[in-house]
N, C-alpha and C positions, 0 to 999 in steps of 0.2 A: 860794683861800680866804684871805680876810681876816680876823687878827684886831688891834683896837683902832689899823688902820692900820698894820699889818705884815705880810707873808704869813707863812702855816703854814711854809713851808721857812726864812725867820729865825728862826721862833720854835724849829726842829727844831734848829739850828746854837747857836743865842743857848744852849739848855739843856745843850750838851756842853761849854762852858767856863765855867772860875771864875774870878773874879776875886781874886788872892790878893795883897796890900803883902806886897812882899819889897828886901831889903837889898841892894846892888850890894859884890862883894868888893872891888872894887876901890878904886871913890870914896866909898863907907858913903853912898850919895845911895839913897832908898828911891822904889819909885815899883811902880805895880799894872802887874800881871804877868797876861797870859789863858793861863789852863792848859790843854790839852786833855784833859778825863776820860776821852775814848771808848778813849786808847790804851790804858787801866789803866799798871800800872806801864812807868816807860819814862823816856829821856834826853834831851834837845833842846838845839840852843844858839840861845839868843838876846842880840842884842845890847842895851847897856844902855841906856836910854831917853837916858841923862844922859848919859855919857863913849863910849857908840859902842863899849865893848870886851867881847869874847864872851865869856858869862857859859853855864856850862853847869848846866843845871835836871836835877836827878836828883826825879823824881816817882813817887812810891809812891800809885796811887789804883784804889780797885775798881771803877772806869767808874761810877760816879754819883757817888761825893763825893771830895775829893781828901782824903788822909789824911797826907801829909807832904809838903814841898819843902823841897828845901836846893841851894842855890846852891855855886857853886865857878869858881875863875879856873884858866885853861889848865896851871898849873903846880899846883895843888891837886887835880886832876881824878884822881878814884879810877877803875882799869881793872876 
């Protein structure tokens, strides 16, 4: 199934993530970040678009809208 020249299975993927501008702790260089909603609350590390260094995402979200993210560098990382 096609719609508007995408399949149903992008369009399934494309709606489980958000796109959120977030602040790098490291080099304060801001740059958009794909969340995944589907895991609801949960922790990930990705690297920074700008400086290459691991940025760990703490996300609070009810599997359809993300309702907080906050960043943190390896030595600020809450257990």
């Amino acid at each position: 199934m096609v719609n508007n020249g995408h399949s149903t299975l992008v369009w399934y993927y494309w709606g489980m993530y958000h796109e959120e501008q977030v602040t790098c702790p490291y080099c304060g260089e801001s740059f958009t970040a794909f969340i995944d909603l589907s895991q609801g609350n949960h922790r990930t590390v990705e690297d920074c678009y700008v400086c290459c260094r691991p940025i760990e995402f703490v996300i609070e979200s009810d599997g359809a809208q993300l309702l907080r993210v906050d960043t943190f560098t390896d030595d600020e990382s809450i257990n």
